[in-house]
C-alpha positions in Angstrom: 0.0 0.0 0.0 2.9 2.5 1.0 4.4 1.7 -2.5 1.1 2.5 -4.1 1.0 5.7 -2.7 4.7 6.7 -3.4 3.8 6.2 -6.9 1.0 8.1 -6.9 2.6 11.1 -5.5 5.7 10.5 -7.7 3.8 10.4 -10.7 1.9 13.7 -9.4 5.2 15.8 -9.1 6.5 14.7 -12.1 3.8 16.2 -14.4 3.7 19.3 -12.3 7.4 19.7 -13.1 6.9 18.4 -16.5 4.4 20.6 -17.1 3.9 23.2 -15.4 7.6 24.8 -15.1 8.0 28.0 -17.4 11.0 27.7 -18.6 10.5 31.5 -20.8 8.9 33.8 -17.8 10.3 31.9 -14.5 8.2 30.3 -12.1 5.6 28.0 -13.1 2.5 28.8 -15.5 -0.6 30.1 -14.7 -3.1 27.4 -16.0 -3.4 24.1 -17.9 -7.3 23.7 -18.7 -9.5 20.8 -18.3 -8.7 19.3 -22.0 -4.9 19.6 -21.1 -4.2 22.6 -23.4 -1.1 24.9 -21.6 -2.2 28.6 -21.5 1.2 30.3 -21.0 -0.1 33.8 -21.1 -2.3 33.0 -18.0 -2.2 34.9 -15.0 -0.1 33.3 -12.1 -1.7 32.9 -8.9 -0.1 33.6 -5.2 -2.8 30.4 -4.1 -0.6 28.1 -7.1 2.7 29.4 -6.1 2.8 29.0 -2.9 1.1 25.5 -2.6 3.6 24.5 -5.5 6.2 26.1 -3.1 4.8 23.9 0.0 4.1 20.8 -1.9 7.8 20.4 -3.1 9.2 21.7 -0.1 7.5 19.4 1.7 8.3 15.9 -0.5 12.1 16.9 -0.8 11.9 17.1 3.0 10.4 13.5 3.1 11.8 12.0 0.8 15.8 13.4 0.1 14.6 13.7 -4.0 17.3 16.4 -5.7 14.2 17.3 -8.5 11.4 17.7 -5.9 14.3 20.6 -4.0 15.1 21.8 -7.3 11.2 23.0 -7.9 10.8 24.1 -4.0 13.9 26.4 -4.6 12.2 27.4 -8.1 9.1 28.4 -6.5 10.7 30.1 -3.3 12.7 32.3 -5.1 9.7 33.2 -7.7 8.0 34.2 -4.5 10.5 35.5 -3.1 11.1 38.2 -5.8 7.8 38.8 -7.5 5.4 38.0 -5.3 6.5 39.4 -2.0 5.2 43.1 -1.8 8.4 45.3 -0.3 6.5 48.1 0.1 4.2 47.4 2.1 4.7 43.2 3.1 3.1 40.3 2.3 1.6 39.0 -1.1 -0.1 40.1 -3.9 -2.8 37.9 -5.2 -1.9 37.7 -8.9 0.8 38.6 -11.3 0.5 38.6 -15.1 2.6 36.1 -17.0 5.8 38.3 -17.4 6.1 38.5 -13.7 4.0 42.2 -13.3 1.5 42.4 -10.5 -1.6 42.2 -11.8 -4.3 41.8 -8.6 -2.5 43.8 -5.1 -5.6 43.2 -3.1 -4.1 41.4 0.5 -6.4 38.8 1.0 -5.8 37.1 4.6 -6.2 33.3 3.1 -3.1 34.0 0.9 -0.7 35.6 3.0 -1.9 32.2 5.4 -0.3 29.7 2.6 2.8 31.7 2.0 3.3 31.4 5.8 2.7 28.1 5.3 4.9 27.5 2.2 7.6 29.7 3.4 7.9 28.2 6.7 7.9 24.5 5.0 10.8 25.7 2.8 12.5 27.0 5.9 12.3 23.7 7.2 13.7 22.1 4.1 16.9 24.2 3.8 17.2 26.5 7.1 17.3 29.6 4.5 16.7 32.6 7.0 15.3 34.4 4.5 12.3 32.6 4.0 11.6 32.2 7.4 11.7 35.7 8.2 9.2 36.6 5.1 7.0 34.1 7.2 7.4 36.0 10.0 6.7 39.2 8.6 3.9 37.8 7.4 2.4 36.5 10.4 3.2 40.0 12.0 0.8 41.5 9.2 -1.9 39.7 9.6 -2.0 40.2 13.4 -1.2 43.3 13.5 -4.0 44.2 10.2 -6.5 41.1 9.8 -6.7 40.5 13.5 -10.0 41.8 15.2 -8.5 43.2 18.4 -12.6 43.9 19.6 -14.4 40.7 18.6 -11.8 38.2 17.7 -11.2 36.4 14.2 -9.4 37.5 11.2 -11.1 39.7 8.7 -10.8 38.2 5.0 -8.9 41.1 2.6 -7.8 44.1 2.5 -5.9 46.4 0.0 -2.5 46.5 -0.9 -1.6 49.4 1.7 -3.6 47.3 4.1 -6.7 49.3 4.1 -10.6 48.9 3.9 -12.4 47.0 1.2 -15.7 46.2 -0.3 -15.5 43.4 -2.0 -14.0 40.5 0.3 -14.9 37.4 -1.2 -12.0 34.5 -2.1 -13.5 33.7 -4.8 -16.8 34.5 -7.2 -18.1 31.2 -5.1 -17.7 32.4 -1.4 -20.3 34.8 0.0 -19.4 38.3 0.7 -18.4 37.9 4.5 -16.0 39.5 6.7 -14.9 36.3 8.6 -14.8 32.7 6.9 -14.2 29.2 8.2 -11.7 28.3 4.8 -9.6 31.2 5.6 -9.5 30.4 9.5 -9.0 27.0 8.6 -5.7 27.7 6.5 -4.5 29.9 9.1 -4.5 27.6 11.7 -2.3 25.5 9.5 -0.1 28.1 8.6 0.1 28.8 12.3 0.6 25.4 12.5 3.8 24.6 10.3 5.2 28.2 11.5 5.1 27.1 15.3 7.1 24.4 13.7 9.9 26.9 13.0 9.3 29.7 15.6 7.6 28.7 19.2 7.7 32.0 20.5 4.8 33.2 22.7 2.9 35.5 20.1 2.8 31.9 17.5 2.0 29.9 20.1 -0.5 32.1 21.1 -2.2 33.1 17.7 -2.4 29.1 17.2 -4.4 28.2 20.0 -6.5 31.3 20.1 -7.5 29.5 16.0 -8.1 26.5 18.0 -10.4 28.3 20.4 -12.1 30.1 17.5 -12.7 26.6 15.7 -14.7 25.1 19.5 -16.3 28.3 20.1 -17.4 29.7 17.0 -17.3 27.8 13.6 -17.7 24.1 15.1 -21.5 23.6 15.7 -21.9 21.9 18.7 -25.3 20.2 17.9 -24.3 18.9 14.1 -20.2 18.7 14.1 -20.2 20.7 11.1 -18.5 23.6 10.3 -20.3 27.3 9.7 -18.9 29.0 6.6 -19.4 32.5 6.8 -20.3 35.0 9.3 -20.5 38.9 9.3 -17.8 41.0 11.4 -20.1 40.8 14.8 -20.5 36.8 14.3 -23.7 36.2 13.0 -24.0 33.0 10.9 -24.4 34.0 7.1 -24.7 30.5 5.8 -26.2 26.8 6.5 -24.2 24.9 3.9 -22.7 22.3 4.6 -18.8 21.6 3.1 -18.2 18.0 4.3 -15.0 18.3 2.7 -13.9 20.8 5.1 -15.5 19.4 7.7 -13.2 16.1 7.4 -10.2 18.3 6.6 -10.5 20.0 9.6 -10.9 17.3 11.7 -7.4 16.2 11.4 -5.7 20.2 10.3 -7.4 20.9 14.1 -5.5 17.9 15.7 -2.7 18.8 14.6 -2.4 21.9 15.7 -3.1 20.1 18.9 -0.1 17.9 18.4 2.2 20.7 17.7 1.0 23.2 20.4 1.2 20.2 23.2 -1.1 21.6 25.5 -2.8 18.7 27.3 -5.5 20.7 27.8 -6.2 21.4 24.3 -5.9 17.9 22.7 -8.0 16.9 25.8 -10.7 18.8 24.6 -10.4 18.6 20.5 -10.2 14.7 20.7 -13.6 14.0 20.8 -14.7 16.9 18.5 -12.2 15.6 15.9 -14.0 12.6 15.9 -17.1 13.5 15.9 -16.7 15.4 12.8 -14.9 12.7 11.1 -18.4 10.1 12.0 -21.0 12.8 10.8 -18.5 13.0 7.4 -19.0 9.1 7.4 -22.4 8.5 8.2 -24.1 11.6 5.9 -21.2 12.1 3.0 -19.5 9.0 2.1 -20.5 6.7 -0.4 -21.1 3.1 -1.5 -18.6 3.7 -3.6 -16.1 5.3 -1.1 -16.5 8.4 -2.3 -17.3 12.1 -0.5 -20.1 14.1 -1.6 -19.2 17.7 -1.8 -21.9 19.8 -0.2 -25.5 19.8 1.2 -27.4 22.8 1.1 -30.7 22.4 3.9 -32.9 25.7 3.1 -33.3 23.5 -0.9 -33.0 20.2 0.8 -30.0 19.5 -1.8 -27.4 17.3 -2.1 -24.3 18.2 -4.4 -23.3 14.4 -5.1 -20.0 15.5 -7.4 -17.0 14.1 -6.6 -14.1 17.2 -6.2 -10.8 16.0 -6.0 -9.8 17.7 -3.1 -12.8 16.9 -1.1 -11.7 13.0 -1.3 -7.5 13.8 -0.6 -9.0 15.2 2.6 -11.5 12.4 3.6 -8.3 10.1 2.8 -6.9 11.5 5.6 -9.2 12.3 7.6 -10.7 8.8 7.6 -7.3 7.6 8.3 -6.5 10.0 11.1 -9.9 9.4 12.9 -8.8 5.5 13.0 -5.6 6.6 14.6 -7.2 8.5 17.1 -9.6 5.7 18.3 -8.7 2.3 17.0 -11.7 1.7 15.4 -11.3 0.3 12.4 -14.0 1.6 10.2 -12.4 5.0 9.8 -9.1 3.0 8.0 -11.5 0.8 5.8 -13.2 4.2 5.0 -9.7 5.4 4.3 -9.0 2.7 2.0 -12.5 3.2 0.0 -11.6 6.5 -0.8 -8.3 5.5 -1.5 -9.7 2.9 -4.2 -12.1 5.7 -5.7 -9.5 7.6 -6.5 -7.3 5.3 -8.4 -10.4 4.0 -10.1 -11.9 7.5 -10.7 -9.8 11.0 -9.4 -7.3 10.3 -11.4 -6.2 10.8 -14.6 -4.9 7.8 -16.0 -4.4 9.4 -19.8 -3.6 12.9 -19.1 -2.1 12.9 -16.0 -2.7 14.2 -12.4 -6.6 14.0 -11.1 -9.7 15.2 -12.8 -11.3 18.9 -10.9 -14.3 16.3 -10.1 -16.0 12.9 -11.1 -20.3 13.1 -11.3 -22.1 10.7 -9.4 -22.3 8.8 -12.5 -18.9 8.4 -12.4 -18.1 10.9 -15.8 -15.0 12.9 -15.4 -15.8 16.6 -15.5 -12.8 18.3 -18.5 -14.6 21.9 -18.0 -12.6 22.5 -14.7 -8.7 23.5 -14.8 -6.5 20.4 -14.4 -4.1 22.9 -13.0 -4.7 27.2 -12.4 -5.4 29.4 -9.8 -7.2 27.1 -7.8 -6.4 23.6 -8.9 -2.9 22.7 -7.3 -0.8 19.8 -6.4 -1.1 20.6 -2.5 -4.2 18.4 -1.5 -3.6 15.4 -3.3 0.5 15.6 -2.7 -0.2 16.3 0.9 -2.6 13.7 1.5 -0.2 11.1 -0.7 2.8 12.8 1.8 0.7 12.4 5.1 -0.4 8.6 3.8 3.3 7.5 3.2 3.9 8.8 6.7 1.4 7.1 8.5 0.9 3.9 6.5 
């Protein structure tokens, strides 16, 4: 099984090198489209950049491969230099192809995964540079996205760090100040920088995330997670992301692990599982598949299979069985892990397919790589597989 999954994530890197690596412009390219035509003059993303930057930083790390350190150091230095905002810190959202910012707009979920990437990279190659980018990072988003009144971090702002109207991560998300994906990829960020830095403010910022998670996004009736909510915390949505939900099960648990506060995993143990059995009992299929989302005010399910959604329940499945023994959540695991290579994946073109329909029809009208489709869930849940296997 380990084997399988060292293939898989082998054979996942290699294309992204293969490519994705713009040899003309630096960096990597913006966007490879669902039918696997390369658009060269597409905007690059900080969201690709810095996941590509995590994702190879990371399997270098794990693995000792010369070609997986040659595309972190690629992607850090791409970063580094046209991506990084010196003016005024952190990370613009978009460039054009030549390298020319394109979108300044600070939005708090990216400046989260360049902590995240720059802090893996740190822990790949000790470079001081990257790790005090991360920190300068983390110091802007306390000291601008942090809501000293009512807690939580505000989603964007503009490039000087001022006000905004429209917020919203993408044309998807809902037009609200505070968001569980955003807090969610904090709290990992937060995570993998404690990992580099343990100083009191990190420390500190992680577990307040933590406290956020049991006090205000985590429902305590359901076990799932509440998407968006104004500045004052009032609930703006009722869907219902399972995959979040499962990803955050084990994203919260580790924070746990790497704050080691008795305390703390003492109280998220059982909420981690709980999440993970709702996830199993309302989302998973026969065929070992997640659903995406439900939506209750239309009594609708949203039965497509998104790639990321079952890298997550992967792990999630698998992290729940660690935490309690029980072996259902590992044969879950495995289900999904036998949908993917059956379905997910691309066995002509390469990589995995955006999503699968419930009918089991590959969907060619989302990216196979771009602003939003990266090689960070699937590589990380191959990574955290390999480790725990």
């Amino acid at each position: 099984m380990k084997t399988t999954f060292e293939q898989e994530l082998n054979d996942i890197l290699g294309w992204w090198v293969r490519e994705m690596t713009d040899l003309r412009s630096g960096g990597f390219y913006g966007r490879i489209d669902g039918e696997g035509t390369l658009h060269p003059e597409a905007e690059k993303g900080i969201i690709l950049n810095t996941r590509i930057l995590w994702t190879f930083s990371a399997a270098a790390r794990s693995t000792g491969n010369p070609d997986w350190q040659q595309a972190a150091d690629r992607a850090f230095h791409y970063i580094a230099s046209y991506f990084y905002d010196p003016e005024y810190q952190g990370v613009y959202w978009s460039l054009d192809h030549l390298g020319a910012p394109a979108q300044t707009k600070k939005q708090s979920y990216a400046q989260a995964f360049a902590i995240y990437a720059l802090s893996e990279y740190y822990l790949l190659t000790r470079s001081p540079e990257s790790l005090h980018l991360a920190q300068q990072i983390f110091s802007r988003l306390e000291t601008h996205a942090l809501d000293k009144v009512r807690n939580g971090y505000l989603e964007a702002f503009t490039r000087e760090w001022g006000a905004m109207a429209d917020i919203r991560l993408s044309d998807k998300d809902a037009n609200e100040a505070k968001t569980q994906n955003t807090h969610l990829h904090i709290l990992e960020a937060y995570t993998n920088l404690c990992r580099c830095d343990n100083s009191a403010p990190v420390k500190d910022a992680l577990r307040n995330l933590i406290f956020l998670f049991t006090d205000k996004f985590i429902d305590p009736e359901s076990a799932h997670i509440h998407l968006f909510f104004d500045e004052e915390w009032s609930l703006r949505s009722d869907i219902v992301s399972y995959g979040h939900d499962i990803e955050a099960s084990w994203l919260l648990w580790e924070a746990a692990e790497v704050l080691d506060e008795a305390a703390v995993k003492t109280l998220l143990k059982p909420i981690c599982l709980r999440i993970a059995e709702v996830t199993l009992k309302e989302a998973t299929e026969a065929d070992g598949a997640v659903i995406n989302e439900y939506y209750p005010s239309q009594q609708r399910y949203d039965r497509d299979r998104i790639w990321w959604v079952q890298a997550e329940a992967m792990v999630g499945f698998w992290n729940a069985w660690q935490l309690s023994g029980e072996t259902r959540y590992r044969e879950a695991a495995l289900r999904t892990w036998n949908y993917i290579l059956d379905n997910q994946r691309d066995t002509v073109g390469g990589e995995w397919f955006w999503n699968v329909s419930a009918e089991g029809i590959p969907s060619r009208s989302e990216d196979k790589a771009g602003f939003w489709k990266c090689p960070y869930h699937n590589g990380r849940a191959l990574m955290e597989m390999i480790r725990r296997a």
